[in-house]
C-alpha positions in Angstrom: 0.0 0.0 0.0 2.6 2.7 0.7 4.2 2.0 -2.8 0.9 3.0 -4.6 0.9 6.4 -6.1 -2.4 7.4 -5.3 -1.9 6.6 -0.9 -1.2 10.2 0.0 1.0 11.0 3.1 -2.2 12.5 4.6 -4.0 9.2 4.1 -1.1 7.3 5.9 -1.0 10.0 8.8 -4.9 9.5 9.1 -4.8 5.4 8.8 -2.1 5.7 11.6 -4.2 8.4 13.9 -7.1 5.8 13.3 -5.5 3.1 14.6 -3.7 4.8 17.6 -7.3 6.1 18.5 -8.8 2.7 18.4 -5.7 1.6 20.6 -6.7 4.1 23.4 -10.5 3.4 22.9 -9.4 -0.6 23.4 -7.0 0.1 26.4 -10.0 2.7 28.1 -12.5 -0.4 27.5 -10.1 -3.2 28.8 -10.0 -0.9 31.8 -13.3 -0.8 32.2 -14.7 -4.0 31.5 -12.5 -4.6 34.2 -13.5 -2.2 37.1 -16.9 -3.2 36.3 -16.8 -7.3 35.5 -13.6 -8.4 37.3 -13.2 -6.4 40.6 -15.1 -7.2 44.0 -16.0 -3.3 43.9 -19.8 -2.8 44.7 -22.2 -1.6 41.8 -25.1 0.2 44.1 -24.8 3.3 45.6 -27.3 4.5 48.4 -28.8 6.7 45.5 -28.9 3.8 43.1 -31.6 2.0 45.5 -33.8 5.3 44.5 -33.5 5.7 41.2 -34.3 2.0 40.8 -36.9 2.6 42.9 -38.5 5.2 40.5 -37.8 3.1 37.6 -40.3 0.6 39.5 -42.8 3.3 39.9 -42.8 4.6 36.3 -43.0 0.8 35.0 -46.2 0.4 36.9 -47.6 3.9 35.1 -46.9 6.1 38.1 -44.5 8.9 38.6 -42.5 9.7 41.7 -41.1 13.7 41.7 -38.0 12.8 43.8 -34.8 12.0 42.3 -34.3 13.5 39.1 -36.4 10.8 36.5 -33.7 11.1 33.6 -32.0 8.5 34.9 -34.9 6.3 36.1 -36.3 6.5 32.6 -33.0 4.9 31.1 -33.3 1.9 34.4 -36.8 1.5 33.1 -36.3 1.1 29.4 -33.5 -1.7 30.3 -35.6 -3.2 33.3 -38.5 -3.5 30.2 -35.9 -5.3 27.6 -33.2 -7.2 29.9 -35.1 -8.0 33.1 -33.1 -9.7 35.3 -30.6 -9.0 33.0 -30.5 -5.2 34.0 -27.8 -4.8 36.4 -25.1 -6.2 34.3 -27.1 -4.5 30.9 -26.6 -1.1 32.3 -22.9 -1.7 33.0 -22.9 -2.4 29.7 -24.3 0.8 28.8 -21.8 2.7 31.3 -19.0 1.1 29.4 -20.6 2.2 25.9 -21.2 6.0 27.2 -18.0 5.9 28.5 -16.2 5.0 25.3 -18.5 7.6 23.3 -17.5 10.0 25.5 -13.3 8.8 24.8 -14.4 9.2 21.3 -16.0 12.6 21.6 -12.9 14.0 23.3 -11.0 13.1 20.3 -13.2 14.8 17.9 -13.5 18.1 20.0 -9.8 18.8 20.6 -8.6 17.1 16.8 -11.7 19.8 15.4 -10.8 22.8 18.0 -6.8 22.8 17.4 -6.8 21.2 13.9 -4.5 18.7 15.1 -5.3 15.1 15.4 -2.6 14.8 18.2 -4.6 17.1 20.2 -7.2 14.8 19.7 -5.2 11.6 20.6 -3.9 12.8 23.7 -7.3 14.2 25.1 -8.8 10.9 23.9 -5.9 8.7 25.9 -6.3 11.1 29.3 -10.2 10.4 29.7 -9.1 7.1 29.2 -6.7 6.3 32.0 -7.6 9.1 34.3 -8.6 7.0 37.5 -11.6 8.5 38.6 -13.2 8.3 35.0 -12.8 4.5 35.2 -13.7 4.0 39.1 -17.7 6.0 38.6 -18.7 3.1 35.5 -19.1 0.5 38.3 -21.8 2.7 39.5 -25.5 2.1 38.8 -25.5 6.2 39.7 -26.2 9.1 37.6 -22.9 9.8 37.3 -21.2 8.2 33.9 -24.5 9.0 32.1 -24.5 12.9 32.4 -20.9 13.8 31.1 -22.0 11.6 28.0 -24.9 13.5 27.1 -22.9 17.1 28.3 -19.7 15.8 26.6 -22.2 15.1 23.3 -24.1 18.6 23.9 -21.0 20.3 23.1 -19.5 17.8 20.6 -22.7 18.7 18.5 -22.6 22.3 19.0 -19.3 22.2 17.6 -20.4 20.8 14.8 -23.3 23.2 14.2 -25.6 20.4 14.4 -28.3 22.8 17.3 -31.0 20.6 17.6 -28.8 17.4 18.4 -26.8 19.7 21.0 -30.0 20.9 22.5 -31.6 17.4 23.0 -28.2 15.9 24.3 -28.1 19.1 27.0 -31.3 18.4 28.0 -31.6 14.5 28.0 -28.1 15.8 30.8 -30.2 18.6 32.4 -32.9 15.8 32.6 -30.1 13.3 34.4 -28.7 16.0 36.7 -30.1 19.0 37.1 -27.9 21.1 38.5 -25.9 21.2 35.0 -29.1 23.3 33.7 -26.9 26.6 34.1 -24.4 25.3 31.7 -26.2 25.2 28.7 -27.9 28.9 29.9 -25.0 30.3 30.5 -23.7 28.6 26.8 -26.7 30.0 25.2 -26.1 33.4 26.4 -22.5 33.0 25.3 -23.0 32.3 22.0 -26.0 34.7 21.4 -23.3 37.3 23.0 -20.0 35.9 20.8 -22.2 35.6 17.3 -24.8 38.0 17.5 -27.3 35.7 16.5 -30.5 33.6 18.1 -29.8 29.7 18.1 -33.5 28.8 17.2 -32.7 24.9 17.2 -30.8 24.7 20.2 -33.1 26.1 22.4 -35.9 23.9 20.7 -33.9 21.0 21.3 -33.3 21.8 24.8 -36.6 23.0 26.1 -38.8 20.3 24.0 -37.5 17.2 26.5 -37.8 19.5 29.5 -41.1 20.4 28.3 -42.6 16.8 27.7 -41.1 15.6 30.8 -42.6 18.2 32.8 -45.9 18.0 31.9 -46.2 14.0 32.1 -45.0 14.7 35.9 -47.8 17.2 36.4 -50.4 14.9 34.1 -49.4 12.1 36.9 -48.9 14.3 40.7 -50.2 18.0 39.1 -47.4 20.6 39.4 -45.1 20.7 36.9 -41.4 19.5 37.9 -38.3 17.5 36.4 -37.2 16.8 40.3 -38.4 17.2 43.3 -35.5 17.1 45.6 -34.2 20.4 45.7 -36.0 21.3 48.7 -34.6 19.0 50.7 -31.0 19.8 49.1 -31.3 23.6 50.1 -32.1 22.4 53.6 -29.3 20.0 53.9 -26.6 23.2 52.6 -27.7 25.2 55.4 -25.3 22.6 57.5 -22.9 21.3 54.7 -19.5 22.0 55.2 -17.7 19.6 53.3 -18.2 16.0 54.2 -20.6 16.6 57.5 -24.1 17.5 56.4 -27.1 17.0 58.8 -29.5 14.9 56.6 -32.0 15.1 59.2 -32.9 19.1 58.4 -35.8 18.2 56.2 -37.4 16.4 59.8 -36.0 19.0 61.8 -37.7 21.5 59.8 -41.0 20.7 58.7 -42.3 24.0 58.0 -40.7 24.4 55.3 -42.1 22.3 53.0 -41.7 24.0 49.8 -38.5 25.2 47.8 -39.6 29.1 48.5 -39.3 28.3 52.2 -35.8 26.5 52.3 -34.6 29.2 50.2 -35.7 31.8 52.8 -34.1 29.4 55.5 -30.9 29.3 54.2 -30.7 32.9 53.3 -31.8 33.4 56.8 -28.8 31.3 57.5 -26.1 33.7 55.9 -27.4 36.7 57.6 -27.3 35.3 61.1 -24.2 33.4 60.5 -21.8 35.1 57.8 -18.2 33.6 59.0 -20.0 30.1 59.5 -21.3 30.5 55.8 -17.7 31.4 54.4 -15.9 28.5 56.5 -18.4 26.1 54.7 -18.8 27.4 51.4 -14.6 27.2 52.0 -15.0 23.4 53.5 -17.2 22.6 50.4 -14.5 23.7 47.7 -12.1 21.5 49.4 -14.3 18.4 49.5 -14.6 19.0 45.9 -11.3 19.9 44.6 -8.7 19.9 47.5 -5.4 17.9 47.0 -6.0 15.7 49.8 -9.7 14.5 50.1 -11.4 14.3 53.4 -12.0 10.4 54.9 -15.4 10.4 54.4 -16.3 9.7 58.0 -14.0 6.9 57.5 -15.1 5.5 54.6 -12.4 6.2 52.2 -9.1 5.1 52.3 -5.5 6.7 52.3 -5.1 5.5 49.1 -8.2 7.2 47.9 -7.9 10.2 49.4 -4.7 10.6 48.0 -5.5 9.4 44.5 -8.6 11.8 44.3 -6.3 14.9 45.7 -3.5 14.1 43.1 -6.3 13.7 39.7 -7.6 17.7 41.8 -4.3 18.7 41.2 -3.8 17.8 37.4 -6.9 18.8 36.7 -7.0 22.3 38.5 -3.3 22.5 37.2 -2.9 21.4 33.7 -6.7 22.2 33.2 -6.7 26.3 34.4 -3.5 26.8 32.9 -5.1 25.5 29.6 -7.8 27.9 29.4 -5.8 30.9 30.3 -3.4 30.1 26.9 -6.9 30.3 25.4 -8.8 32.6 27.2 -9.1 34.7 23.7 -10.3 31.8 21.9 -14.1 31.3 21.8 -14.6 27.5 21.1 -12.0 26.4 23.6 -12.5 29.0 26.3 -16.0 28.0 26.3 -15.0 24.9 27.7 -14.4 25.8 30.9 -18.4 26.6 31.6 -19.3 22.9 33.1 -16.0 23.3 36.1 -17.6 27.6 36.7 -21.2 26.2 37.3 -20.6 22.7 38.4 -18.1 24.1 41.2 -20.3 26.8 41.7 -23.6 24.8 42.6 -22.2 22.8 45.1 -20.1 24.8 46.6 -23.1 26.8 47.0 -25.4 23.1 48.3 -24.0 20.0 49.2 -20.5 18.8 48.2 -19.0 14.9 47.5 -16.1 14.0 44.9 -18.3 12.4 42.3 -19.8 15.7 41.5 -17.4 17.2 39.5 -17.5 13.9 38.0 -19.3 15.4 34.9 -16.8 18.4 34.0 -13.5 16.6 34.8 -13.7 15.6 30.7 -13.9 19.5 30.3 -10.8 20.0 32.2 -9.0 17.0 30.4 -9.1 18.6 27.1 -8.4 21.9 28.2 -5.3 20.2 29.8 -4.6 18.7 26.8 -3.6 22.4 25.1 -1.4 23.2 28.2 0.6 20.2 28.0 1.3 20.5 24.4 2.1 24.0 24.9 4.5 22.5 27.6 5.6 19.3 25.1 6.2 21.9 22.4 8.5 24.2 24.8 10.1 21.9 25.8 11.3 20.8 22.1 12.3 23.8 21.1 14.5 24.7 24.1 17.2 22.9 22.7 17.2 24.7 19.3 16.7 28.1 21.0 19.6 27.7 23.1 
């Protein structure tokens, strides 16, 4: 083949990038196949029991405004097909999203810097950085809403709106507290081009929409999830890893949103320094360099794991988006870590929830180590 005439050097350069990208994509699944098939590490989280839970519910033609439903929806749809199947199904499915999301990472960075290396070494990050294997094993929320935010974006960038908009919501729907990110995206890009993304906000608000109003056909008030209540009233004691999840008993009067809101505003006037010192203790649970036990429930190992992937990606990732702070598309990137962070610094904070914009901070890492990798090689000639 490479002594035919018509087998351009860009050909062979793109045969080759195709098969060191299907290398990473085969190293990422080996790695997960075996977190998830071949480790004694437990599947169910305490949340996982609800969401299953719901799945039930919705099965049975009923509707239960707790837990976000997004996620229900998809336990549902494979409860309906695998049956008793479904456990080991929706690994499956973690594994697939996880690998889509691998591939999206290539296609961003390859289509943002017009370099497939860019591309490759965003691509191998996501798939050896530890805490994007370790949340597959989890029947949680968690692999499922970077997939659909990672696709949101992978869309826009290709100017496809309406696909954008229904992957954004289908993650809005999954976790709602990344709902700011594609406001704040929208009101970017209106600001940046000058022009109304029809499409985009069709397909986002048309899977909200339908949602919503088959919750209030089934319980009467519209809603996508019902727990923020109870999340307001737990972030009136969260500071870091101690939260009182007995402030929705302690507190029955206030039994709406409106009213937890006024609690914990209530909170921040009586208490100010307490408010700072938590809102502090929150940013650390989330991205300090040496995670907090847990009450006891996470090893040295851990802790020290999760701190050093908080450096890299605070590190590499910041540093990344500064180089291209004048760059639209890539500077745009950095919206999931602002509103992620944000929110639960703000509410509640654990590890797993920067879970979904740790990909976002990959490939912005990925154009501050190059710059670093391409600094490095010139020094000598320089000198």
């Amino acid at each position: 083949m490479i002594n035919n005439p018509f087998f351009t050097a860009t050909e062979k350069d793109a045969s080759t990038n195709r098969r060191y990208l299907l290398g990473i994509l085969l190293v990422g699944a080996l790695l997960r196949i075996w977190i998830c098939f071949f480790t004694s590490l437990p599947h169910m989280h305490k949340d996982s029991w609800g969401f299953f839970s719901q799945a039930d519910t919705l099965l049975s033609g009923g509707y239960t405004d707790y837990y976000p439903n997004g996620y229900p929806l998809i336990i549902a749809l494979f409860k309906a097909i695998f049956g008793s199947y479904t456990e080991g199904a929706l690994l499956w499915l973690n594994i697939a999203f996880s690998l889509f999301s691998i591939w999206f990472m290539y296609d961003i960075a390859s289509r943002l810097s017009g370099r497939a290396s860019y591309g490759l070494l965003a691509a191998a990050l996501l798939a050896v950085f530890p805490s994007q294997i370790n949340y597959v094993r989890w029947l949680t929320s968690e692999t499922p809403t970077p997939f659909f935010l990672l696709g949101g974006f992978f869309f826009y960038y290709r100017k496809q709106w309406a696909w954008a908009g229904i992957f954004l919501a289908i993650a809005t729907l999954i976790r709602p507290n990344v709902l700011p990110v594609w406001l704040l995206l929208f009101i970017v890009h209106v600001f940046h081009t000058r022009k109304f993304p029809p499409m985009l906000a069709v397909g986002v608000l048309l899977p909200l929409l339908l949602l919503g109003f088959y919750c209030k056909s089934k319980t009467g008030q519209f809603s996508t999830a019902g727990n923020s209540r109870v999340n307001i009233l737990f972030a009136i004691t969260a500071s870091g890893p101690d939260v009182d999840f007995s402030m929705p008993d302690e507190h029955p009067e206030a039994n709406t949103t409106g009213k937890a809101v006024h609690l914990y505003v209530d909170h921040i006037k009586t208490e100010p320094l307490l408010f700072l010192r938590q809102r502090l203790a929150n940013w650390w649970e989330l991205w300090g360099f040496y995670a907090s036990s847990a009450n006891g429930t996470r090893s040295m190992g851990s802790r020290l794991l999760l701190g050093a992937g908080n450096l890299f990606l605070l590190g590499f990732g910041l540093t990344g988006w500064w180089l291209q702070r004048r760059n639209y598309a890539v500077s745009i990137l950095i919206i999931p870590f602002l509103i992620i962070t944000a929110v639960h610094v703000l509410l509640v904070a654990m590890p797993r929830y920067t879970y979904p914009c740790e990909a976002f901070l990959l490939l912005l890492a990925t154009w501050a180590l190059q710059a670093l990798a391409s600094r490095r090689t010139s020094s000598p000639a320089t000198a």
